[in-house]
Steps between C-alpha positions, in 0.01 A plus 500: 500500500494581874725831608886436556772651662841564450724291764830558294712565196679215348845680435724185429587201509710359742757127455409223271254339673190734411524749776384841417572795709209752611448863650265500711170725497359417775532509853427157567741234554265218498406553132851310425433212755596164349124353419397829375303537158603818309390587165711611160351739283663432168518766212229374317291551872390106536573409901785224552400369876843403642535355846806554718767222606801732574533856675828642682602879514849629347629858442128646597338285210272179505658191335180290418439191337211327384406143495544332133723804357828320578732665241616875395334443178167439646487864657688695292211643361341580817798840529304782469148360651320583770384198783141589628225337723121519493259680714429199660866495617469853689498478850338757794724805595479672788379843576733777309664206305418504130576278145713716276215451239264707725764784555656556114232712328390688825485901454733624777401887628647701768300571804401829374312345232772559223595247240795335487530224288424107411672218648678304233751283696577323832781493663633273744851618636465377876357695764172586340371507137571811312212601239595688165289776399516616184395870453434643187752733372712408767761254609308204706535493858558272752282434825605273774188320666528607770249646800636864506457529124205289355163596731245312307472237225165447333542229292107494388552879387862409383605850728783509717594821717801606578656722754880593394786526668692826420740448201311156365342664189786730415 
């Protein structure tokens, strides 16, 4: 089985009419394009290839529905899953611009060479992404992406440098 991605969380369903409602994980908005092919990973990990006839935005969620799942009780089960593409599905980023696979897992140190944690989670509040490090013994911390902070991201080394404002760690 080829790598895959998480594109979003299936978090509910949505009406009678087999709409399910999805937070996103990812920062593009053409994964949800009507004609789209998205892929279920079910509980017992088998891949469900579902193809897209219905996307609008409401209250900051995606409302999606897929062609041939026409009732509620068709996705019910789906609550709880993740929707994922293939590697094949990936498309080129720009310079500084990077998949949230490459990024959670990366070792993030000061500039003075001191440890700092492992990023665990993406966030994606507006502005910019904010990165949570987790530290051990310590509560995690979180790191905008932003120029003045992150200096260098290695994703072959899985390193990323940081250069803290004052009062971002305490």
């Amino acid at each position: 089985m080829a790598n895959m991605f998480n594109v979003g969380k299936i978090v509910n369903t949505h009406g009678i009419k087999g709409e399910v409602k999805v937070q996103r994980i990812t920062d593009f908005e053409d994964r949800f394009q009507i004609g789209r092919k998205l892929f279920l990973e079910k509980e017992d990990e088998k891949l469900l290839e579902l193809k897209i006839d219905g996307h609008r935005v409401h209250k900051g969620f995606d409302l999606v529905h897929f062609a041939d799942f026409n009732d509620i009780n068709d996705v019910e089960s789906f609550k709880g899953l993740h929707l994922k593409i293939d590697e094949k599905q990936l498309t080129d980023l720009e310079e500084n611009e990077f998949y949230f696979h490459e990024i959670i897992g990366c070792v993030v140190y000061l500039s003075n060479g001191d440890k700092l944690g492992v990023i665990t989670e993406i966030l994606t509040p507006g502005a910019n992404d904010v990165w949570v490090v987790s530290r051990e013994n310590d509560k995690d911390v979180l790191i905008p992406y932003i120029e003045d902070i992150v200096k260098d991201v290695d994703k072959s080394e899985q390193k990323v440098i940081i250069e803290p404002m004052e009062g971002l760690l305490d």
